[in-house]
N, C-alpha and C positions, 0 to 999 in steps of 0.2 A: 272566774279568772281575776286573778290580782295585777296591779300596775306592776308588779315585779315581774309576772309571768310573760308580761307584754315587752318590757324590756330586756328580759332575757333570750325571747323570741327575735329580736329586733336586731341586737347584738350577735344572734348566732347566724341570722340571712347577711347582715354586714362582712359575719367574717367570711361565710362562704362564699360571700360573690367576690370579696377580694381575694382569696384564695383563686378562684376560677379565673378571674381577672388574669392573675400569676401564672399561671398553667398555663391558659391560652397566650400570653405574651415570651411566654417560656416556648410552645410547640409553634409560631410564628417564626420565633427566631433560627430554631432549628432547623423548618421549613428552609424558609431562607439562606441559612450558610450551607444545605446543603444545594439547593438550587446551585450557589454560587460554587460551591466543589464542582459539581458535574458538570457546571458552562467552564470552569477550567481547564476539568480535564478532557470535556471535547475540544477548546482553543488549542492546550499544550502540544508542542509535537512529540513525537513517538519519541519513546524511551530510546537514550543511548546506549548503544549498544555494546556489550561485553567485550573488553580486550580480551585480542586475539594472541597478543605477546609481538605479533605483527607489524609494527609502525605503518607500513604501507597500506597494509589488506585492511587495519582498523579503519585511517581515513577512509578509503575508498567503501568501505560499509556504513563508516557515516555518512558518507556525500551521498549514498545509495538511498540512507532511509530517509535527509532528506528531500531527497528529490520523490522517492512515495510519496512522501508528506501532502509533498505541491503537486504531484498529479490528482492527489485523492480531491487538493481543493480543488483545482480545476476543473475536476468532474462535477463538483455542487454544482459551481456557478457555470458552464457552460450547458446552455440546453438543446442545443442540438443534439438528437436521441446519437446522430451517425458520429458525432465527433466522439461526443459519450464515449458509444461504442468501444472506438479507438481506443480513445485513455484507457479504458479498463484494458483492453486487451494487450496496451504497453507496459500499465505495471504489473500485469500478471506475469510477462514475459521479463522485465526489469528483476521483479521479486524472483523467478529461475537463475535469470544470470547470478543473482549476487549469492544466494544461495548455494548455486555450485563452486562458484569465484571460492565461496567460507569454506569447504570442503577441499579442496583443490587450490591454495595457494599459491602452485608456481603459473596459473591460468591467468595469472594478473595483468601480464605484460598485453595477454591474448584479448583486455578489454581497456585499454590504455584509451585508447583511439574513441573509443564507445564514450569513456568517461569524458573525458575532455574534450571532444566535439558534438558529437550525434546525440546524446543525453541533452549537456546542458541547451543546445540548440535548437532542439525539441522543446522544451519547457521554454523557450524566449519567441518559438511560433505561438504555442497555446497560449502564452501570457498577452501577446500581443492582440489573437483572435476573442479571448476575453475581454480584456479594456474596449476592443473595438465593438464587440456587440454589447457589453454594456452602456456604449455612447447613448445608445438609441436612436442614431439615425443613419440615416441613407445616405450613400454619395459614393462617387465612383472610386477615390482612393479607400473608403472602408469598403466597401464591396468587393472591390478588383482584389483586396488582401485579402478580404477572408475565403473568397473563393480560392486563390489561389493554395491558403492551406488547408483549406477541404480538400483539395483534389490531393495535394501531394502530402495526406495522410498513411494513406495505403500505401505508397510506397515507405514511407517512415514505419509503419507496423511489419513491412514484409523484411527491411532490415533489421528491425531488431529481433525478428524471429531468426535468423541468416547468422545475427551476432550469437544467440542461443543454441544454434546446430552448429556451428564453429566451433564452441566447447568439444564438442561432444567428437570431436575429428581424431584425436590421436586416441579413445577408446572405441569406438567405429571399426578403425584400423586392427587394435589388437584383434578387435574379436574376429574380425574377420581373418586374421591370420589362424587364429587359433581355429574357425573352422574349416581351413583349406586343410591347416597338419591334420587335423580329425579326419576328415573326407580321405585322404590321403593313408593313415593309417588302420583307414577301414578298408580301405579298398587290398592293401598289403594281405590283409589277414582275409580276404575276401569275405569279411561282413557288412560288404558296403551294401547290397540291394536285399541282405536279412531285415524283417521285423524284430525291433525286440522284443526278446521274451523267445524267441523261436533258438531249438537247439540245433 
């Protein structure tokens, strides 16, 4: 081997390890910005929602999504399995309402009362039951509150299911019209107590 051969050896580990260098500082960064994408778009709140051409029914599906938003947080941070519970089974019941509300426009008036008191009043018990177990201690005014909205959970989950069968009151009503006339024009033709399919 020649001094040249040594130097050209020497020269070529130099450039590949700064090459490597490059690359690893290159898939670090990429690492990293997307780390930083996906902690934003867990932070960000949910997409705004498509105008409905609605001025009304939009707001009210905005303020709908976010108040998901904040019950989703409120379930991280609260650990009581039983509260848990609840919140889930409010936004499941929330996400119905507003979903029928999008479908059924003139329903809107029929959740006025929901929006603007029992919603956001709900979300300012749960917030309050948070910051107070987050204190981390004892004492009779946080205890006497959180108890208090423990117990008068269940009732807040049995209204808003009451808010959700409420929609559903003046199609209830058709059908059940529609199956008295049925009943009624079976009985005419006397194929009321037929199987069908029987001649």
């Amino acid at each position: 081997y020649r001094p040249a051969h040594f130097i050209c050896a020497a020269a070529a580990s130099i450039a590949v390890f700064i090459l490597a260098m490059g690359l690893c500082r290159s898939g670090a960064k990429q690492a990293g910005a997307n780390a930083d994408r996906a902690a934003q778009a867990a932070e960000a709140p949910a997409s705004k929602p498509a105008s409905t051409g609605n001025a009304e029914l939009d707001k009210t599906l905005k303020d709908g999504a976010l108040a998901l938003e904040e019950m989703r947080r409120l379930d991280r941070n609260i650990e009581d399995e039983k509260i848990s519970a609840d919140i889930v089974r409010l936004q499941q019941t929330s996400e119905k309402i507003f979903d029928y509300v999008k479908e059924h426009p003139d329903k809107l008036s029929d959740i006025r009362k929901f929006m603007n008191y029992y919603l956001p009043t709900t979300l300012k018990l749960l917030n309050a039951y948070d910051r107070m177990g987050a204190a981390g201690v004892e004492g009779a005014n946080i205890d006497g509150t959180m108890g208090r909205i423990d117990a008068m959970m269940d009732k807040v989950v049995e209204a808003f299911d009451k808010q959700l069968d409420a929609l559903f009151a003046d199609e209830a009503l058709d059908i059940s019209t529609d199956i008295t006339v049925l009943e009624q024009m079976l009985a005419q033709e006397g194929l009321g107590g037929m199987q069908m399919g029987q001649s």
